[in-house]
C-alpha positions in Angstrom: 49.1 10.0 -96.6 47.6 8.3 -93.9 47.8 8.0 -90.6 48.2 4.7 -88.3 48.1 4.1 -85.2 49.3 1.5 -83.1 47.0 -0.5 -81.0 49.1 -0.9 -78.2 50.0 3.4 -78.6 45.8 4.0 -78.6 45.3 5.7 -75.2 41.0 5.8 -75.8 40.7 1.9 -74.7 41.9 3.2 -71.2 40.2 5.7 -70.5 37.6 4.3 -68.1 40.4 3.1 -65.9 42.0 6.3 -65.8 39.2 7.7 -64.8 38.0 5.3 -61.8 41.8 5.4 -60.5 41.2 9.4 -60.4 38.1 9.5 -58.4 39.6 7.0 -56.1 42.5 8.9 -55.5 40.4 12.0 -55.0 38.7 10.8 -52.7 41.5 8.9 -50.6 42.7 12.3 -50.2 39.3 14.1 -49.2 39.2 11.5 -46.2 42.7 11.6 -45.1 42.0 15.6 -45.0 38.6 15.1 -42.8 40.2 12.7 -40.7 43.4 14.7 -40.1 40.8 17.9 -39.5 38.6 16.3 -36.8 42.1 14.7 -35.4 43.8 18.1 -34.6 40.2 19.6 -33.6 40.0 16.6 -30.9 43.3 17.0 -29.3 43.5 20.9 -28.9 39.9 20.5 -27.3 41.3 17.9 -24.7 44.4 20.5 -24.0 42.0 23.4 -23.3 40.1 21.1 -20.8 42.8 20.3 -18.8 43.3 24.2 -18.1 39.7 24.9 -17.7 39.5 25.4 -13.6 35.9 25.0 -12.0 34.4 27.1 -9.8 32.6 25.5 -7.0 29.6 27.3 -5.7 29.3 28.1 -2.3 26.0 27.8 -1.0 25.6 30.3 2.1 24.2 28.7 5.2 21.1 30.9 6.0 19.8 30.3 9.7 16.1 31.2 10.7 15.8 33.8 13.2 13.8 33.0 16.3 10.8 34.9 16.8 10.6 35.8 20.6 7.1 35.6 22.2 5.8 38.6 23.4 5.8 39.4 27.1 2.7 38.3 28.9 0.8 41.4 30.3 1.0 42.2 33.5 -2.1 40.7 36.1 -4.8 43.0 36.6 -4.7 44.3 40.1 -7.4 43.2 42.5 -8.6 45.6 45.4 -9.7 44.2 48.2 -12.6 45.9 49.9 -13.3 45.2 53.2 -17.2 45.6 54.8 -16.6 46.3 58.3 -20.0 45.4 60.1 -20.4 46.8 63.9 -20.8 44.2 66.3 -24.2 45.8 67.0 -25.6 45.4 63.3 -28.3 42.6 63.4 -28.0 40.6 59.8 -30.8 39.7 58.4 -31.8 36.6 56.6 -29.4 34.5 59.3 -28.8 31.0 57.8 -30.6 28.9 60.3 -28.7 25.2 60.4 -30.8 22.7 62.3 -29.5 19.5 63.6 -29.6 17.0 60.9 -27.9 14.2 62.6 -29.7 11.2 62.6 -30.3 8.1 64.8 -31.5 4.3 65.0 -35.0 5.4 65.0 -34.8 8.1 62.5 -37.1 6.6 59.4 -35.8 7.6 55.8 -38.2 7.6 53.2 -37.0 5.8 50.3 -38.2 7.4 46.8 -38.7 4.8 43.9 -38.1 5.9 40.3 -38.8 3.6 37.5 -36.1 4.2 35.0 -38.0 1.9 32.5 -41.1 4.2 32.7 -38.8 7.4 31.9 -37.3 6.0 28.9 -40.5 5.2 27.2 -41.4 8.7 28.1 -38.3 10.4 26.1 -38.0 7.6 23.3 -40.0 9.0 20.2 -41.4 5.5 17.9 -41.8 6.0 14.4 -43.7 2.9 13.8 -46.0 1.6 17.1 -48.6 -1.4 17.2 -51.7 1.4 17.4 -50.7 4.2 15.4 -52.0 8.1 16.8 -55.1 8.9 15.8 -57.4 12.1 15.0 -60.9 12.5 15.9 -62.7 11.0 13.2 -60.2 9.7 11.6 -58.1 10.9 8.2 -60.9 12.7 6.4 -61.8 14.5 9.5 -57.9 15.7 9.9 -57.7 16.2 5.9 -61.2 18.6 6.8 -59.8 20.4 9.5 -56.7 21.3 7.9 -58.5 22.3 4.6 -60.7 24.7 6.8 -58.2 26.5 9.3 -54.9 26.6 7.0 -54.4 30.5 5.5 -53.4 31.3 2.0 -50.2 34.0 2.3 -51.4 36.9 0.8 -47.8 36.8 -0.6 -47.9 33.6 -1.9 -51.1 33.9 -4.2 -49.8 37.2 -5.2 -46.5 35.3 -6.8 -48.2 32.1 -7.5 -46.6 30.5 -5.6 -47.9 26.7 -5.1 -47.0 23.1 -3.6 -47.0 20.5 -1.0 -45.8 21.0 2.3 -44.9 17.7 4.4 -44.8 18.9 8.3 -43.3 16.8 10.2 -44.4 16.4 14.3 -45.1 14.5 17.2 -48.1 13.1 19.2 -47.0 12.5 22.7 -48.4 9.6 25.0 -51.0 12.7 26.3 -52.0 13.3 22.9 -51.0 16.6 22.5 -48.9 18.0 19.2 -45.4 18.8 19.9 -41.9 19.3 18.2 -43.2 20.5 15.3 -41.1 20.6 12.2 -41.2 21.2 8.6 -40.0 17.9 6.6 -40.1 19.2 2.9 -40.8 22.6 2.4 -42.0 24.8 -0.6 -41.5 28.6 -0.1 -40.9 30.4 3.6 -44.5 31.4 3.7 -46.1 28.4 2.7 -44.2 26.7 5.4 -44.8 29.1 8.2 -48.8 28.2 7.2 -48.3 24.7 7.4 -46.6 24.7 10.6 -49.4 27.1 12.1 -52.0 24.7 11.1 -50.6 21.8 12.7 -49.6 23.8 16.2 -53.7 24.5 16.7 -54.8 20.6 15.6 -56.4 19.4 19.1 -55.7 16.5 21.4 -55.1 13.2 19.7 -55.7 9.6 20.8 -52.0 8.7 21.7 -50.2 5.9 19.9 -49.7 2.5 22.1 -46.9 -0.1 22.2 -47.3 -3.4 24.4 -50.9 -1.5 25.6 -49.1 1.7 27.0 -49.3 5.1 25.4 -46.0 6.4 24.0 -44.9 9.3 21.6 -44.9 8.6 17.9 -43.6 10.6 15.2 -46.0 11.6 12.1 -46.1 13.2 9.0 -48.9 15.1 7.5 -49.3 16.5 3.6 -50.7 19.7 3.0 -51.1 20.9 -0.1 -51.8 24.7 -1.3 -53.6 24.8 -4.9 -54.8 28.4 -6.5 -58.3 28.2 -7.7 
């Protein structure tokens, strides 16, 4: 015998609705259970805050304590000693004051200094319209030098080699002064250099406007190992 089925009694043609109303349903309800959740989680936390009582700090006021000075010492105690002198004692070395008052006729002689002349004697030129020179010129100072400078022992020992610029000055008598090292190589290098230079004799001055002056000048000496 067989079995029929009704079209309108055939449950299979609805099965997809079924199913989409179920899912919406299930998840209509998952929602309304978050939402009630966060909800009650919300309003007990509000409650506990109300009852929540702060503490304020109290910051302690904290006052700095003076430092008092120390007492001065005490002044040292001066004792007077008194010299008594007879009448009788003669002193020696009397201060003898003679009568320095002075009259109409009394002639004062007046003492002229010429401040021009004394600053040209202090003022050091680098540059001057005659320039210092040695006796017999360059070579002649480049000769003496070579001849009357000493090696340091220690020096040529170590190897020890270089120039030397010595710095110095040739004042308006031609002498050498302020003597100076300008560059220097090794202590005992310079302490040559600056010997050599101290026993250099008398110089023809520099001049400026046709009067002798002081000029500063700079000489090279060099120390080679053979």
């Amino acid at each position: 015998m067989e079995l029929k089925k009704s079209p309108k009694a055939d449950l299979e043609k609805n099965k997809g609705i079924y199913l989409q109303i179920g899912f919406v349903v299930t998840l209509a309800i998952l929602l309304l259970a978050f939402e009630w959740t966060s909800t009650k989680g919300v309003s007990s936390d509000l409650g506990k805050l109300g009852e929540m009582v702060v503490d304020e700090e109290i910051i302690p006021i904290t006052r700095q304590e003076e430092v008092k000075p120390p007492p001065p010492p005490p002044p040292p105690k001066v004792t007077e000693v008194l010299n008594i002198v007879e009448d009788d004692v003669e002193i020696e070395d009397e201060l003898e004051i003679e009568d320095t008052e002075a009259d109409e006729e009394t002639e004062v002689e007046m003492i002229e200094i010429d401040e021009e002349e004394e600053e040209e004697e202090q003022q050091i030129f680098f540059i001057v319209e005659d320039m210092p020179q040695f006796p017999g010129g360059d070579a002649a100072l480049q000769n003496y030098i070579a001849t009357h400078v000493v090696y340091p022992e220690i020096a040529k020992e170590n190897g020890i080699t270089g120039r030397v610029y010595v710095r110095f000055v040739v004042n308006r008598k031609g002498k050498v002064d302020k003597v100076s090292i300008a560059r220097g190589v090794d202590p005992s290098l310079d302490k040559a250099a600056v010997d050599v230079i101290k026993g250099l004799p008398d110089w023809s001055p520099g001049k400026q406007r046709g009067k002798p002056v002081n000029v500063w000048y700079t000489a090279p000496i060099n120390f080679i190992l053979n």
